[in-house]
C-alpha positions as CSV (number, residue, x, y, z in Angstrom):
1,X,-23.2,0.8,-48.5
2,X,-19.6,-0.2,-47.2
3,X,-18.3,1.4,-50.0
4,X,-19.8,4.6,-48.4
5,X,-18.8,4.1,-45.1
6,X,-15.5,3.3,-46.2
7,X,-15.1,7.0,-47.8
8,X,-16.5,9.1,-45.4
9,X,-13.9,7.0,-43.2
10,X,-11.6,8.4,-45.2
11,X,-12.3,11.9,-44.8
12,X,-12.3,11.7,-41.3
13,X,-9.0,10.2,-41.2
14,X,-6.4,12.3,-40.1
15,X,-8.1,14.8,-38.3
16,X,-9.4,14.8,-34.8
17,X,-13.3,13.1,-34.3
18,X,-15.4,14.7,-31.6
19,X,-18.0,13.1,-29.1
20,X,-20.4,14.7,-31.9
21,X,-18.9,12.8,-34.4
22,X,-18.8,9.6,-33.2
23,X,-22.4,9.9,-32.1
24,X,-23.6,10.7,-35.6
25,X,-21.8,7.7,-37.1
26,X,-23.3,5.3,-34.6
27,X,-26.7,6.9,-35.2
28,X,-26.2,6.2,-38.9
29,X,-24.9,2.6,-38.6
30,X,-27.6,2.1,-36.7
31,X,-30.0,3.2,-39.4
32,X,-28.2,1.6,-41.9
33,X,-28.3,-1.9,-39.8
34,X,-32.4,-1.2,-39.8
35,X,-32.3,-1.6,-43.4
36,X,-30.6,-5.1,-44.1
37,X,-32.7,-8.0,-43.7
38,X,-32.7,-10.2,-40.4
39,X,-30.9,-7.6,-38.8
40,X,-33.2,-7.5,-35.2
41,X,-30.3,-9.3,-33.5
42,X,-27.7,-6.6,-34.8
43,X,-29.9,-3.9,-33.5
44,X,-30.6,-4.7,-30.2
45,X,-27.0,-5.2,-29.9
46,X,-26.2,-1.8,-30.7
47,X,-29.2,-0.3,-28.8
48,X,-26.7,-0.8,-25.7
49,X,-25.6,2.4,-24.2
50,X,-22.8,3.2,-21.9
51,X,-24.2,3.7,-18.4
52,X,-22.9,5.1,-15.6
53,X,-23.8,2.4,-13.3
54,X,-23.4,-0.5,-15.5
55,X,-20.2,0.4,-16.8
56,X,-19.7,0.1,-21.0
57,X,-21.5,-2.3,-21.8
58,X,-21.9,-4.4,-18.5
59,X,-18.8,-4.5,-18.2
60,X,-16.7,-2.5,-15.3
61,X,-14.7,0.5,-17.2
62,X,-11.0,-0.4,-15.0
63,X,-9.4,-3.8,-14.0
64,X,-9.2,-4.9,-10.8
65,X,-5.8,-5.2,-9.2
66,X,-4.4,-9.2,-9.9
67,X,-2.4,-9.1,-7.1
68,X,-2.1,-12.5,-4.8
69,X,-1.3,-13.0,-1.7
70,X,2.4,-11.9,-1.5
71,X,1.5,-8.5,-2.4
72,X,-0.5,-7.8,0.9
73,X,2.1,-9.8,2.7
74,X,5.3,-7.8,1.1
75,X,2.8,-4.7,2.0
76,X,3.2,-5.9,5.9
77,X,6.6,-7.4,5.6
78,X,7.9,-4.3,4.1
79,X,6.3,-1.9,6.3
80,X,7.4,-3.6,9.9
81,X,10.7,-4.1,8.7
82,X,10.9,-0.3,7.2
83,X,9.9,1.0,10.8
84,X,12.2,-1.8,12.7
85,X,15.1,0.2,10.9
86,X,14.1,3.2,12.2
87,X,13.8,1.7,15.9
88,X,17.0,0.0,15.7
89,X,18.9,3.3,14.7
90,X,16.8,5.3,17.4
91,X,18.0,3.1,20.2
92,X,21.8,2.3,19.1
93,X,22.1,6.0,18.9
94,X,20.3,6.7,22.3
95,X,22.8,3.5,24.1
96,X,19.8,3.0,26.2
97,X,18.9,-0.1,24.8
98,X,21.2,-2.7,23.3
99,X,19.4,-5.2,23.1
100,X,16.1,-3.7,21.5
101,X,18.6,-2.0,18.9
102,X,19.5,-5.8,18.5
103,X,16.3,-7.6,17.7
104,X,14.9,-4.6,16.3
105,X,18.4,-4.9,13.5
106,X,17.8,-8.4,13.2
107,X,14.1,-7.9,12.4
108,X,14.6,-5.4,9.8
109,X,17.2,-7.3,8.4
110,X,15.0,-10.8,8.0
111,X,12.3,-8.5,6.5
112,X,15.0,-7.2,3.9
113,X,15.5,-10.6,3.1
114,X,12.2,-11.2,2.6
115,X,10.4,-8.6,1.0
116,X,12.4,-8.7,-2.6
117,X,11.1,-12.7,-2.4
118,X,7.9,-11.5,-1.7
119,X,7.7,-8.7,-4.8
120,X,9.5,-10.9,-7.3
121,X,7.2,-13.9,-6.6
122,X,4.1,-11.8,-7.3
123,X,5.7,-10.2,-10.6
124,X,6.2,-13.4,-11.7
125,X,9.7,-13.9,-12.5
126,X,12.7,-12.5,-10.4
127,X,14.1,-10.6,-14.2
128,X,11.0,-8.7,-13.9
129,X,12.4,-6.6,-10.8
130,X,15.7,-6.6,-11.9
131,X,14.6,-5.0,-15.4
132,X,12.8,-2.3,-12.9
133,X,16.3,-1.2,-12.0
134,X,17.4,-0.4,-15.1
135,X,16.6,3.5,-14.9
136,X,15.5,5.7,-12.1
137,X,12.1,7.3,-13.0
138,X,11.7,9.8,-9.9
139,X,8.1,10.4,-11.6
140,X,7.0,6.8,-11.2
141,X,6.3,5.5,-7.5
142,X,6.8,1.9,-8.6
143,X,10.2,2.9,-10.1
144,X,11.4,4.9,-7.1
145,X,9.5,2.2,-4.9
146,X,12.0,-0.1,-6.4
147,X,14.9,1.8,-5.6
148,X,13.8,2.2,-1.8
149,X,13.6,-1.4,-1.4
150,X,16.7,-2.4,-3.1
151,X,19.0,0.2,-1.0
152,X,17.0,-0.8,2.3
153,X,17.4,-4.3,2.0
154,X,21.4,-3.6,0.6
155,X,22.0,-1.0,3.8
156,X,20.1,-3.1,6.1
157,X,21.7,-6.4,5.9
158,X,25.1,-4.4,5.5
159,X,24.4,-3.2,9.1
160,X,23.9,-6.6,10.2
161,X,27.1,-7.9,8.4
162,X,29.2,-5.3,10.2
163,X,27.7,-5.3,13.8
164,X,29.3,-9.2,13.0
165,X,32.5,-8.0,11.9
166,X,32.5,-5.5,15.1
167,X,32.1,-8.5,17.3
168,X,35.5,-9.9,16.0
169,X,37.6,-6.6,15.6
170,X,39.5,-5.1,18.2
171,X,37.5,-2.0,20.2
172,X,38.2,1.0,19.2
173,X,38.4,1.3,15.4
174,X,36.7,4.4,14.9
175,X,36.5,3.4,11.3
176,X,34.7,1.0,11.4
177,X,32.6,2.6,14.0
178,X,32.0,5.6,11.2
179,X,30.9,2.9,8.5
180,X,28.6,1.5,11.0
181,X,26.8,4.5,11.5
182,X,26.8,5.9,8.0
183,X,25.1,2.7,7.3
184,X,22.9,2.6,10.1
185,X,21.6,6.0,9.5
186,X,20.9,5.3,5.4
187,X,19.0,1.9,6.7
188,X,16.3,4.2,8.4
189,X,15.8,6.8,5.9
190,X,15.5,3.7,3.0
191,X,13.1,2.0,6.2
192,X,11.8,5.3,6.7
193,X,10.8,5.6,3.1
194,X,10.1,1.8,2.8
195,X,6.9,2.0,5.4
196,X,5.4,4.7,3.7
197,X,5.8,4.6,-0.2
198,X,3.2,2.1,-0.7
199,X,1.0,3.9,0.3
200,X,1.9,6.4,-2.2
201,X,2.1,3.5,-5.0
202,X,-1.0,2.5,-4.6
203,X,-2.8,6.0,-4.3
204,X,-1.2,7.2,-7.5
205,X,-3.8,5.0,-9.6
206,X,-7.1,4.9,-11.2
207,X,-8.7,3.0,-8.6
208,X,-11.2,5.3,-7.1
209,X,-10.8,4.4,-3.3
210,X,-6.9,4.8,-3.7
211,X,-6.7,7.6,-5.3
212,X,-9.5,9.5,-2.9
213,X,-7.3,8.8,0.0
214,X,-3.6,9.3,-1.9
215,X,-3.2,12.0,0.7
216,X,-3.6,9.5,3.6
217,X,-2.4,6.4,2.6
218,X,1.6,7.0,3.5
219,X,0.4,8.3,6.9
220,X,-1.7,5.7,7.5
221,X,0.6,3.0,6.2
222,X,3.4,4.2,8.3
223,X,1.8,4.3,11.1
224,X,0.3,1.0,10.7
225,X,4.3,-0.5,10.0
226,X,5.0,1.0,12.8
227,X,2.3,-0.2,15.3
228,X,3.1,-3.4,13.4
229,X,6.7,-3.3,14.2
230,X,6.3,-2.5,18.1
231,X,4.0,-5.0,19.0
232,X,6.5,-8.1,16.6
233,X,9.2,-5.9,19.2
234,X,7.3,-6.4,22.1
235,X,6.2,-9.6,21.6
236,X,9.6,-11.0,21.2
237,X,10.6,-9.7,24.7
238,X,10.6,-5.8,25.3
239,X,7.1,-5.4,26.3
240,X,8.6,-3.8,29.3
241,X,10.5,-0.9,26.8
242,X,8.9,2.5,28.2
243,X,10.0,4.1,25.0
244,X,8.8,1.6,23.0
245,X,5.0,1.8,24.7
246,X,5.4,4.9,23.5
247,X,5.5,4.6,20.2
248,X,3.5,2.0,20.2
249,X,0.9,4.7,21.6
250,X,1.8,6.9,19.3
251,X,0.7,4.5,16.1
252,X,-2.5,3.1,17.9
253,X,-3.9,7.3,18.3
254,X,-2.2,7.6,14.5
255,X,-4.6,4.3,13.4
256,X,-7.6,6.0,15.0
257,X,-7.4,9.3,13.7
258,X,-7.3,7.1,10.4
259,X,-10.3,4.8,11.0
260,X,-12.1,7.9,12.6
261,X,-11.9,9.9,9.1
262,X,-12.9,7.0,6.8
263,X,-16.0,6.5,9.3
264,X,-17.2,10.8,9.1
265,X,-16.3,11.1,5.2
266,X,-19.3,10.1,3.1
267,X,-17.8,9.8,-0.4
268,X,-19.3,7.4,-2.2
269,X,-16.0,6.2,-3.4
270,X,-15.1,5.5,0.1
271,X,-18.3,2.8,0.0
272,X,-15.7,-0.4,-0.3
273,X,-14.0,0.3,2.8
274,X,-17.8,0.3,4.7
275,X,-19.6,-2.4,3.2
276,X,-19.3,-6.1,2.3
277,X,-16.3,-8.2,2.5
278,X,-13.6,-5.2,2.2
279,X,-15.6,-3.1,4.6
280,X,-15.4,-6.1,7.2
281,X,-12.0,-6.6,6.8
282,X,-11.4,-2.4,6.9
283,X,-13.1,-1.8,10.6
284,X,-11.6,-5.1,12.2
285,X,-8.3,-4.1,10.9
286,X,-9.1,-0.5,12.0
287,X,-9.8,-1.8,15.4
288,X,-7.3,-4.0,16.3
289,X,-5.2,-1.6,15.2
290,X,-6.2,1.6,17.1
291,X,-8.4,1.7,19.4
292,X,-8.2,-1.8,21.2
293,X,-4.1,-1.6,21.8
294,X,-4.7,2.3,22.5
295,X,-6.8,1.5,25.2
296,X,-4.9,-1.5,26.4
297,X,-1.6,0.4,26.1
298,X,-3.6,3.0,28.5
299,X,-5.0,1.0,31.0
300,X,-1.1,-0.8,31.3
301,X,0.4,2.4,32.0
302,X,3.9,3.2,33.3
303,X,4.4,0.2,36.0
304,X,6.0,-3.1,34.8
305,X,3.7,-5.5,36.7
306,X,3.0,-8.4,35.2
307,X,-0.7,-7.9,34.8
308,X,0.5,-4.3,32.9
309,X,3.0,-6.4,30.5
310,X,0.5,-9.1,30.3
311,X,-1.7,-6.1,28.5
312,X,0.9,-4.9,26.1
313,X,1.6,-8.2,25.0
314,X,-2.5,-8.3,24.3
315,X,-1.8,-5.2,22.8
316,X,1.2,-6.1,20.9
317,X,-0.8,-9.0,19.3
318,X,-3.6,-6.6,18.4
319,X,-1.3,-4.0,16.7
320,X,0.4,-6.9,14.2
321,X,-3.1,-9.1,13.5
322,X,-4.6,-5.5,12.7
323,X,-1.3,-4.6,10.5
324,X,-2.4,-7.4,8.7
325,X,-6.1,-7.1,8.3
326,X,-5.4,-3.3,7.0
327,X,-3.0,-4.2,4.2
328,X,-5.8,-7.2,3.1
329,X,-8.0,-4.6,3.2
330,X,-7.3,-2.1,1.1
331,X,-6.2,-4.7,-1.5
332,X,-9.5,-6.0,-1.1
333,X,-11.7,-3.1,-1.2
334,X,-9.5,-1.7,-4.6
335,X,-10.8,-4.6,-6.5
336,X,-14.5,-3.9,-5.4
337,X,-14.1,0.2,-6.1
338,X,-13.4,-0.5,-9.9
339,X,-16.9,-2.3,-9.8
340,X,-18.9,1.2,-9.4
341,X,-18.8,2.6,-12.8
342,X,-20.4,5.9,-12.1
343,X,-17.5,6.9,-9.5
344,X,-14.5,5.7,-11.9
345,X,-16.6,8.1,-14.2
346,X,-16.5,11.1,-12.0
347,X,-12.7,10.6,-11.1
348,X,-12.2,10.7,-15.1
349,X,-13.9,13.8,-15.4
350,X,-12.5,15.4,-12.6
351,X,-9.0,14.5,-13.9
352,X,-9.8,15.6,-17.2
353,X,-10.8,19.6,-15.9
């Protein structure tokens, strides 16, 4: 019998074997099996079918993500210090400001310190990230992921280095003034970029609830770093900032508009982000994040009172713990989306039109 098997092995070797085909041999194992003694065992082995809702055998047809806790945190990290960038060259620029285009600088910068730390400890070994700078794949979001962090957190503490050197130079050297500014403006389009590619990174994957929302996930990640980066801003001392209330405004109405379409869309891949732990974690984080500093930021308004300030800083507090939540989150409910067979099963076929 294994002799047989063996040659009609052979003839199918080297040329392409259908669905059919592999059918038909299972079916005649399977009758073959029947046929040696004390073979029950074998046979109710192989009786096991595929299923779409059990997965391949029991077992869940994708891996969840093995991520640990830096990864969420490099997620947050990242994405506030991304948008910091961008409020730090918003305000130098303006002049209105000094001092928010201060701590905002020094907050991007201590997040450009500490998000490589962050990535490398999660991969493992720091050789691992440097080996991802070896090439420059503009197809690959972890490769061009890569490159964004390593110019913003280059550019960013290159800014900080020279706003140093400024200090101690005489006023008036409109070179370095140039090179300040060149830098200034390549540290927000790296932060820019930097607040939003993960979202991109983690949409561009199997994982069913990713991948339905790849077209959201930048948005919603970016506005998320940069509620996340106005309330850290605000809680260190510019809660009074009118133009920072305003962006601050600007992410909380961004945050609902998110939470609002994961609520009205009934995919059932989008089941994680509404049920058990991960869907728990997804409306608190949605919450603190949109609507509770929206309506806080609101009902503060335009008057510097100190009841008003005391309600951005309530705000401010909501928009980071909510940053925080969302990035957990999503982790969280990636690992319980590659649990439902039957919508990793769809995506496939979808894919495969």
């Amino acid at each position: 019998m294994m002799n047989h098997i063996r040659s009609e092995n052979q003839l199918d070797r080297g040329r392409p074997i259908s669905e059919g085909r592999l059918m038909e041999i299972r079916r005649e194992g399977e009758s073959r099996v029947q046929r040696v003694p004390g073979a029950d065992s074998i046979s109710a082995g192989l009786s096991a079918r595929a299923d779409a809702e059990s997965g391949y055998y029991g077992l869940p047809l994708l891996k969840p993500p093995r991520w640990k806790w830096e990864v969420p945190a490099y997620l947050f990290t990242g994405g506030a210090a991304g948008a910091s960038a961008v409020i730090a060259a918003m305000a130098r620029l303006s002049g209105t400001d000094p001092l928010l285009a201060r701590d905002a600088q020094h907050l991007a910068t201590a997040g450009a310190l500490v998000s490589p730390i962050l990535l490398s400890s999660d991969l493992g070994r720091p050789t691992r990230f440097l080996n991802m700078l070896r090439v420059f794949k503009p197809q690959s979001p972890m490769s061009v992921g890569t490159w964004i962090l390593t110019g913003f957190s280059a550019s960013s503490t290159a800014v900080s280095v020279l706003d140093l050197r400024s200090n101690h130079s005489r006023a008036g050297d409109k070179g370095l003034a140039i090179v300040q500014h060149a830098t200034l403006g390549f540290a927000a389009l790296m932060g820019l970029g930097l607040s939003t590619y993960t979202g991109v990174l983690i949409g561009a994957t199997a994982i069913p609830v990713w991948h339905e929302n790849v077209g959201m996930l930048p948005y919603h990640f970016g506005a998320s770093a940069l509620g996340s980066a106005v309330g850290l801003l605000e809680l260190a001392g510019h809660q009074a900032s009118k133009p920072l209330g305003l962006l601050g405004i600007g992410a909380a109405c961004a945050e609902t508009v998110a939470g609002a379409r994961i609520e009205i869309k009934s995919d059932r891949a989008l089941k994680p982000l509404k049920s058990g732990k991960s869907g728990w974690l997804t409306r608190l984080g949605g919450l603190l994040s949109g609507p509770v500093p929206l309506v806080l930021r609101l009902l503060a308004g335009r008057r510097s009172s100190s009841n008003n300030q005391k309600l951005r800083r309530i705000a401010a507090a909501s928009c980071v713990a909510g940053a925080v939540l969302t990035r957990a989150a999503w982790i969280s409910a990636g690992s319980a989306s590659t649990k439902d067979a039957a919508v990793s099963l769809g995506l496939a076929n979808r894919s495969s039109k």
